[in-house]
C-alpha positions as CSV (number, residue, x, y, z in Angstrom):
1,X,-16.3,-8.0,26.3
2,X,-13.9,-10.0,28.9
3,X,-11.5,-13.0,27.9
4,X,-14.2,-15.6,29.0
5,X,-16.9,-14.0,26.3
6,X,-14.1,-14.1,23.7
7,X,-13.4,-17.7,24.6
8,X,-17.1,-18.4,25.0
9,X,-17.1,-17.1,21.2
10,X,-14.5,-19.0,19.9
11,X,-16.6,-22.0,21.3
12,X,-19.0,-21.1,19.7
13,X,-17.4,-20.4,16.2
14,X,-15.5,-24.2,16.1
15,X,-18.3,-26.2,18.2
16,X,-19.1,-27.8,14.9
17,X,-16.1,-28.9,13.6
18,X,-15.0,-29.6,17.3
19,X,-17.9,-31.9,17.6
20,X,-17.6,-33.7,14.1
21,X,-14.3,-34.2,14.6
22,X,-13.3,-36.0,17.9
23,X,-17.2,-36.0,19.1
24,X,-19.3,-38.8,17.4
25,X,-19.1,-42.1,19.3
26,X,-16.6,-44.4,17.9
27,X,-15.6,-42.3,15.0
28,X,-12.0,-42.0,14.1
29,X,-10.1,-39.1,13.4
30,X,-7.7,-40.6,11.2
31,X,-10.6,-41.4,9.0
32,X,-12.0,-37.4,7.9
33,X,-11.5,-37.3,3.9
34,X,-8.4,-35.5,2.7
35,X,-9.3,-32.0,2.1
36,X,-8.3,-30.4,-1.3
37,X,-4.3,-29.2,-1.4
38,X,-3.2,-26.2,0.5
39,X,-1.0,-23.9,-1.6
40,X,0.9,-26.5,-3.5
41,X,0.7,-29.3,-0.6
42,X,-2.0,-32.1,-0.2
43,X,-2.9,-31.4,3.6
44,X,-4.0,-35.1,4.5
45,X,-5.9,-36.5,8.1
46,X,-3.9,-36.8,11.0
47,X,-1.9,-40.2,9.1
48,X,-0.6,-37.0,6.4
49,X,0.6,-35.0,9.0
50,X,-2.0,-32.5,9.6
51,X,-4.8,-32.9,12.3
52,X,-7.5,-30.6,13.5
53,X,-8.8,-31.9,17.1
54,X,-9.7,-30.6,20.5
55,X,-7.7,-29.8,23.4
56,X,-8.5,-31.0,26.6
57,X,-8.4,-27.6,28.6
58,X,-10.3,-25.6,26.5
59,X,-12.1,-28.0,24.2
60,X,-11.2,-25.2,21.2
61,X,-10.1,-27.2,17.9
62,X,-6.7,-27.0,16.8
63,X,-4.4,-27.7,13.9
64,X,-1.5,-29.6,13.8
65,X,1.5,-29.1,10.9
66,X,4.4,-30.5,10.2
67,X,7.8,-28.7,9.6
68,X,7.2,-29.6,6.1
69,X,3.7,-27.9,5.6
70,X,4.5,-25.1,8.0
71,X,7.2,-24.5,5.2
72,X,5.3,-24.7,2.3
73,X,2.2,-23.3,3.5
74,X,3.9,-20.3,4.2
75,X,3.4,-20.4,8.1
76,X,5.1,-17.5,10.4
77,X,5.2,-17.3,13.9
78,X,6.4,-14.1,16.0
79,X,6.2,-13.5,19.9
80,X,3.6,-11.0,20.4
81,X,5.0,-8.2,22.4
82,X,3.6,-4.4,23.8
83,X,4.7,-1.6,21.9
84,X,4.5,2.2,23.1
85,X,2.3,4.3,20.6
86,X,0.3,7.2,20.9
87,X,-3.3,7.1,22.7
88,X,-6.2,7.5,20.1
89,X,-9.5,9.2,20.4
90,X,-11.7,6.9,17.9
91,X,-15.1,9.0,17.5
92,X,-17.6,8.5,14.8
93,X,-18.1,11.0,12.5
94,X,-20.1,12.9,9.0
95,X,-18.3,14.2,5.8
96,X,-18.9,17.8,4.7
97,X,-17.9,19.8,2.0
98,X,-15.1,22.3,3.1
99,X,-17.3,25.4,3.8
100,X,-14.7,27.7,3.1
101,X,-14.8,26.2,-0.4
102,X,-18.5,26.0,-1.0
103,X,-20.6,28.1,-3.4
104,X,-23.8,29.4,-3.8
105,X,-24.4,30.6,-7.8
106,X,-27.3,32.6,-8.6
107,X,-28.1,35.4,-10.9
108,X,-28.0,39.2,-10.1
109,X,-31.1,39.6,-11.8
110,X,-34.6,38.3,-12.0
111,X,-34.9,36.3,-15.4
112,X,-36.1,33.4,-16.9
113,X,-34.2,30.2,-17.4
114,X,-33.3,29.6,-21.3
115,X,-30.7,27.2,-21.4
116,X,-29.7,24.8,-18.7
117,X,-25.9,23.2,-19.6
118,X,-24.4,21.9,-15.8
119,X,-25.8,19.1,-14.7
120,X,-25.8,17.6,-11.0
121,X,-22.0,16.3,-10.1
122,X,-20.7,18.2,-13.1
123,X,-17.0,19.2,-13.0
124,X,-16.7,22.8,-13.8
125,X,-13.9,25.1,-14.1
126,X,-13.6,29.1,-13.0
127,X,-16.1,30.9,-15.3
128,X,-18.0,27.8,-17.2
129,X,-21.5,29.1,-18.3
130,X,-23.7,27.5,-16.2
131,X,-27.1,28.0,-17.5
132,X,-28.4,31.5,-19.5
133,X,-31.5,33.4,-18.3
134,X,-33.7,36.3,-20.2
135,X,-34.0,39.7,-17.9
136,X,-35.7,42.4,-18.3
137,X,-33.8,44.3,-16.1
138,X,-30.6,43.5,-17.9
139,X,-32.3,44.2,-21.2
140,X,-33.1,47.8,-19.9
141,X,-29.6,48.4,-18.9
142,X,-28.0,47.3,-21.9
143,X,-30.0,49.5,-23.8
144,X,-29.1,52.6,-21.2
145,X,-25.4,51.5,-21.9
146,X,-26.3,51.6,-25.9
147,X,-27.7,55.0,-25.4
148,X,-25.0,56.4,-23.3
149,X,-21.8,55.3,-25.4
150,X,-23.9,56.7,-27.8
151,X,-24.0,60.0,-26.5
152,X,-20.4,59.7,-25.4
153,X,-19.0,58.9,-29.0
154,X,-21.2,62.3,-30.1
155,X,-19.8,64.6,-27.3
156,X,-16.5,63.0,-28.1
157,X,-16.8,64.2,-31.7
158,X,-17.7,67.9,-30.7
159,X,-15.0,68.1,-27.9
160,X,-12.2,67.0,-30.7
161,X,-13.6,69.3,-33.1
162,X,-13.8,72.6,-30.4
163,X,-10.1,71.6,-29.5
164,X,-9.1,72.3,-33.1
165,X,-10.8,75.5,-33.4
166,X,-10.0,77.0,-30.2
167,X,-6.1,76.2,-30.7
168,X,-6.6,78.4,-33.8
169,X,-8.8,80.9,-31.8
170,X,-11.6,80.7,-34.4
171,X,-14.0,80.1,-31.2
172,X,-14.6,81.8,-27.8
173,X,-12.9,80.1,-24.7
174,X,-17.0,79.4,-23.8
175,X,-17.6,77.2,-26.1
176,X,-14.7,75.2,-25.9
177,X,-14.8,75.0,-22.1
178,X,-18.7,73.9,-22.9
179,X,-17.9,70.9,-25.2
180,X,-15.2,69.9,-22.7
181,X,-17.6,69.9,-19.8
182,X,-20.5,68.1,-22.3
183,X,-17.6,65.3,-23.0
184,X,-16.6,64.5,-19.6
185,X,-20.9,64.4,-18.4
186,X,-21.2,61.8,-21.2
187,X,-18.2,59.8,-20.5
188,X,-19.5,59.5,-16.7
189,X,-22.7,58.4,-17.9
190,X,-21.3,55.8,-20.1
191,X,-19.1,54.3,-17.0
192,X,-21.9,54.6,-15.2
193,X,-24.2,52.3,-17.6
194,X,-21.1,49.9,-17.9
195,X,-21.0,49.5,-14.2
196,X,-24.8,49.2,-14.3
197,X,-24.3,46.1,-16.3
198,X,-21.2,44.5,-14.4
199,X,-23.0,44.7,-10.8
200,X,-25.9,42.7,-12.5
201,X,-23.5,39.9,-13.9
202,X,-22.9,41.0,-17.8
203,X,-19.9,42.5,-19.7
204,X,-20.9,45.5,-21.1
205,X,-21.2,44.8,-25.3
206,X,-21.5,46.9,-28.4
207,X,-24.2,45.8,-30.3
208,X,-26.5,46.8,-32.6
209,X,-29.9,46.0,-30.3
210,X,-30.1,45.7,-26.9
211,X,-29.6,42.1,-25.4
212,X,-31.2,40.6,-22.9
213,X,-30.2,37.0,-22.3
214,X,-26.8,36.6,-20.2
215,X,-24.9,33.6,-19.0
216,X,-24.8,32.5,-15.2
217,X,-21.2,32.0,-14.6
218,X,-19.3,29.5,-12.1
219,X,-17.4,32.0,-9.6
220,X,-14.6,29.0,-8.6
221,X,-13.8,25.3,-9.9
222,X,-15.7,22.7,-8.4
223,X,-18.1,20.6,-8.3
224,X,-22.2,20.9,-9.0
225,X,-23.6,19.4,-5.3
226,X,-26.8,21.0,-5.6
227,X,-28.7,22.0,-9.1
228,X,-32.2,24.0,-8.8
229,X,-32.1,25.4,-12.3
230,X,-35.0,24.6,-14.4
231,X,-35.7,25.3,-17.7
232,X,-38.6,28.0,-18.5
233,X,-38.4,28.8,-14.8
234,X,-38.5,32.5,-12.8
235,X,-35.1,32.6,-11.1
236,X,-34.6,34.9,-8.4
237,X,-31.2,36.9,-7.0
238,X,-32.9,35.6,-3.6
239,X,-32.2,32.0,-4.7
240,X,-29.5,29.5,-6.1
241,X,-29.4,28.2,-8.9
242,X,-26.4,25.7,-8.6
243,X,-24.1,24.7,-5.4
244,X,-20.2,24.3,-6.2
245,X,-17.9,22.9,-4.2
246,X,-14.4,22.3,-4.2
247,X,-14.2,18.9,-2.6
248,X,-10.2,18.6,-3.4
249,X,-10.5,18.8,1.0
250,X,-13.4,17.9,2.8
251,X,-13.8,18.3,6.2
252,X,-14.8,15.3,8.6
253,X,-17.3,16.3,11.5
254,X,-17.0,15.1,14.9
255,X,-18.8,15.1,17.9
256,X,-15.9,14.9,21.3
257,X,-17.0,13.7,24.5
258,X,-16.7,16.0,27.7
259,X,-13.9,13.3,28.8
260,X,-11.7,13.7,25.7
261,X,-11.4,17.1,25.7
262,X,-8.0,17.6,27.1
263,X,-6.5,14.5,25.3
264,X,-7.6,16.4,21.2
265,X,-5.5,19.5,20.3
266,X,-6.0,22.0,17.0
267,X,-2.9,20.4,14.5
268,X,-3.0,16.8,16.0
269,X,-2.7,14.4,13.3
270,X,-6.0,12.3,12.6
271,X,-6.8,9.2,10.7
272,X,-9.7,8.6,9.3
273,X,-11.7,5.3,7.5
274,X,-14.9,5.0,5.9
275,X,-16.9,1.7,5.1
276,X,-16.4,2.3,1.3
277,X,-12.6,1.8,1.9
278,X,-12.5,-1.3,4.5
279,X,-8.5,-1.7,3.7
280,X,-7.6,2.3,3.1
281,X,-7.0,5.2,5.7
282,X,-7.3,8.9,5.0
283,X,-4.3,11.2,6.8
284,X,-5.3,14.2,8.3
285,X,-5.3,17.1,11.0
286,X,-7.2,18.7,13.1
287,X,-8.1,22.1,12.6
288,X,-10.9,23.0,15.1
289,X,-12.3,22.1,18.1
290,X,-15.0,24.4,19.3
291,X,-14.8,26.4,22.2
292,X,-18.8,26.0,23.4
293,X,-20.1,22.9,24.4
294,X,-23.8,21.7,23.5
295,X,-25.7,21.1,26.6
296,X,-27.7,18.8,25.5
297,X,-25.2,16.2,24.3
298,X,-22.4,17.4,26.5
299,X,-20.1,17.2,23.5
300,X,-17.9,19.4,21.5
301,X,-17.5,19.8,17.8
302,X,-14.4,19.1,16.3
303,X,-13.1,19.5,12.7
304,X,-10.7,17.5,10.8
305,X,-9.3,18.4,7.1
306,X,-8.6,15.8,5.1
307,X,-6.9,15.9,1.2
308,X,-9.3,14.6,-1.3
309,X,-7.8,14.6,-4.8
310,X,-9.7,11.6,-6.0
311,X,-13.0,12.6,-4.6
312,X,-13.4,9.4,-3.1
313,X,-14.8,10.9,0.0
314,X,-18.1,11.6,-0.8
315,X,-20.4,14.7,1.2
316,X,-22.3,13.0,3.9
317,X,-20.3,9.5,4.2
318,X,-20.0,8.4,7.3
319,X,-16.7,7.6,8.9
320,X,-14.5,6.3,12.1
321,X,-11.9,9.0,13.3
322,X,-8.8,8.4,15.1
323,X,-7.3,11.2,16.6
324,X,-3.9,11.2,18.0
325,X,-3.6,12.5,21.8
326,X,-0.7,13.6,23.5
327,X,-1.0,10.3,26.1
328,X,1.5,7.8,25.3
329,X,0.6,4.2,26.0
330,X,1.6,0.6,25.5
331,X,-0.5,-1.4,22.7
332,X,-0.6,-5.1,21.8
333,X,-0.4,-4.4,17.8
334,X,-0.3,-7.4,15.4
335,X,-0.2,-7.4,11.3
336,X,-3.5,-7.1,9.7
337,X,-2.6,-10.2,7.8
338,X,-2.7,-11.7,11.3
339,X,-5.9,-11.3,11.4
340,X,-9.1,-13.1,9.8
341,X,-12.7,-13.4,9.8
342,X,-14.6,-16.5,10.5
343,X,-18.2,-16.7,10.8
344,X,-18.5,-13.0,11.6
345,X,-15.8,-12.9,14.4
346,X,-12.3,-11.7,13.6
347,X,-9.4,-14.4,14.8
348,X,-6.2,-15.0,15.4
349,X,-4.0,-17.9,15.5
350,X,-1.8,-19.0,18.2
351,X,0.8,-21.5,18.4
352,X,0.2,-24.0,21.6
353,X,2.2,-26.9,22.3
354,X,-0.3,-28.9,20.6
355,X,-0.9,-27.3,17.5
356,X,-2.0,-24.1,16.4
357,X,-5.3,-22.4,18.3
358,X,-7.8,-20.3,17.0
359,X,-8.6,-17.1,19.3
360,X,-11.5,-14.8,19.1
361,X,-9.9,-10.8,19.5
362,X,-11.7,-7.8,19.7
363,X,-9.9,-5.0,17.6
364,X,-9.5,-1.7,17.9
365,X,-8.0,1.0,15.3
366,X,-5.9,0.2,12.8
367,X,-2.4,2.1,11.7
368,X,0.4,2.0,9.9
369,X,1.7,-0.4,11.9
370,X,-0.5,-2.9,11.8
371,X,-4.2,-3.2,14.0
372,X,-4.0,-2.7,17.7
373,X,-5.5,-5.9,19.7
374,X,-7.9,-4.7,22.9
375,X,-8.7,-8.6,24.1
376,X,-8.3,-11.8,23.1
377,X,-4.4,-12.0,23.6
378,X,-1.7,-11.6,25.8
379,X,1.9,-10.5,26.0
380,X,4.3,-13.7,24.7
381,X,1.2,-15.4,23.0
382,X,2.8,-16.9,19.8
383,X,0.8,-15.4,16.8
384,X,0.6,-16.2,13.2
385,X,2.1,-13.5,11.0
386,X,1.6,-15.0,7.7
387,X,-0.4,-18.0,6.6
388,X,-4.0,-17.2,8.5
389,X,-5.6,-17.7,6.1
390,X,-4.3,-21.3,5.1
391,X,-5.1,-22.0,8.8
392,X,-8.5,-21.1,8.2
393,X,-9.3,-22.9,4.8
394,X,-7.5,-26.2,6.9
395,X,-10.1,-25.7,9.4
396,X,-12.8,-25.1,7.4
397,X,-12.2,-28.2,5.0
398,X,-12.0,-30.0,8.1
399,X,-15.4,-29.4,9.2
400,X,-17.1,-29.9,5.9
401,X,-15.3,-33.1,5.3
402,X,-15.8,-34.8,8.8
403,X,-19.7,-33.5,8.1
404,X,-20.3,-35.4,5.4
405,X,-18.6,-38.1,6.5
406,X,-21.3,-38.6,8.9
């Protein structure tokens, strides 16, 4: 888009009040209705001070304002001038759940599903129950366990009992040597059960019967992203149960283009904007850029990293990325208050000679700074800092008053 089409727009945007305004026959200008009061200030025709009309060279409407309502209105004007900032790679891009941080729960044994308690989006913290399943298998080992501290508590007996009656040599070295060895066999068994029992998920227990319902544990805090757990079903080690991530960072997935490749580098810092959040950027850094490109789109995945402590950014959001090269360029870059939306098209007012003159920009990023101005402007032009939007509601009462004045 050239100056001409963003001229051509602006025609296009004001051709109605232009028209209704200077163009019907006879009609006199001095005659539109007064529109409602403009922050504390009855903005009148052009008899009250305040006109809207056309310009000869350009035919675009514009506003006129005394000293008085420039005042009162609010109205500031500042030269608009270049100022050096950092070239920015804007790509589009996909949020993902930080893989590093991502979590797939399911059992270490086959069992049924008894009790279901995390729901999808849950909260949970490190070690929550998430759900509790029935297992044979674990029912089996638990009773090996049973049986084998059993065992060990016996030969345990017997070892402390040849230990007395060898110190008083009442029996033969054989038998003591015998008890000791049948002590030590039962005490690996019993580790062995109770490891038995830990690989399949379950603290080994005491208890008077075998048990054979455990609890499904979350390894990490997080949040549930993916549930799969029904009640009453077969779950399998094969298969997850529950997804958990930790979305305190999420990562942002980008695609580069073969041409931007030397102008991204791993730590550069990134800033990043979704539609959820028109009037909020995210701050963050690149971490990765891969080092294969895919042939078929001749692009290059990048990663960014970007805090998330409010989980506001949301898995599979789309967003716009701005990436900060190491190019250093000049930039026309206005206020955002500067800036305002009419029909659609984003504006920006200018002070002429003869008033104040709408003018259709196209934007580009936005930073700290302010939003950085591709066309529409020009070095010097005399823009409105504060009061745009007064403009606007002047120009818009002017319209709908000369309308129905007709």
């Amino acid at each position: 888009m050239n100056h001409s089409t963003l001229t051509h727009a602006t025609k296009l945007l004001f051709a109605l009040g232009a028209l209704t305004l200077v163009g019907c026959g006879n009609a006199d200008p001095t005659s539109v209705p007064k529109p409602a009061p403009v922050a504390g200030r009855e903005i009148s025709g052009a008899a009250g001070g305040a006109s809207s009309q056309a310009t000869d060279h350009d035919e675009q409407p514009t506003l006129r304002l005394t000293p008085e309502q420039r005042q009162a209105n609010g109205i500031k004007v500042e030269p608009l001038r270049l100022v050096e900032a950092a070239e920015r790679v804007v790509v589009t891009a996909t949020i993902q759940p930080n893989q590093d941080r991502l979590f797939h729960v399911a059992p270490r044994a086959a069992g049924r599903i008894t009790q279901v308690f995390a729901r999808l989006g849950d909260r949970v913290t490190r070690g929550q129950v998430l759900a509790t399943l029935d297992s044979i298998e674990v029912g089996q080992a638990h009773s090996v366990y049973l049986q084998a501290e059993s065992e060990l508590s016996l030969a345990q007996a017997n070892f402390e009992r040849a230990q007395r009656l060898h110190a008083e040599q009442i029996i033969p070295e054989k038998d003591y040597l015998r008890a000791r060895a049948d002590y030590e066999t039962a005490l690996a068994k019993a580790r062995a059960a109770a490891d038995r029992l830990r690989l399949l998920g379950v603290a080994p227990a005491k208890t008077a019967q075998a048990q054979s319902v455990f609890p499904l544990r979350s390894p990490y805090a997080g949040t549930v992203i993916e549930k799969h757990a029904v009640l009453g079903e077969l779950a399998d080690p094969k298969e997850s149960l529950f997804t958990i991530a930790d979305l305190s960072v999420v990562w942002i997935e980008a695609n580069l283009a073969e041409k931007d490749l030397g102008k991204v580098r791993v730590g550069a810092p990134a800033r990043v904007s979704v539609a959820a959040y028109p009037d909020e950027v995210f701050e963050g850094r690149v971490t990765y850029v891969s080092s294969v490109m895919d042939k078929e789109t001749r692009t290059v995945r990048a990663r960014v990293e970007v805090p998330n402590p409010d989980d506001r950014l949301k898995a599979q959001m789309f967003a716009t990325v701005a990436i900060e090269s190491k190019t250093r360029t000049k930039v026309m870059l206005i206020p955002k208050d500067a800036v305002t939306l009419l029909q659609g098209q984003p504006i920006v007012f200018v002070e002429e000679q003869d008033g104040f003159e709408p003018r259709a920009v196209r934007l580009g990023e936005s930073t700290a700074g302010g939003v950085v101005v591709h066309e529409g402007l020009k070095e010097g032009d005399a823009v409105v800092v504060s009061g745009a939007y007064t403009l606007k509601s002047l120009v818009l009462k002017s319209q709908l008053g000369a309308g129905h004045g007709h």
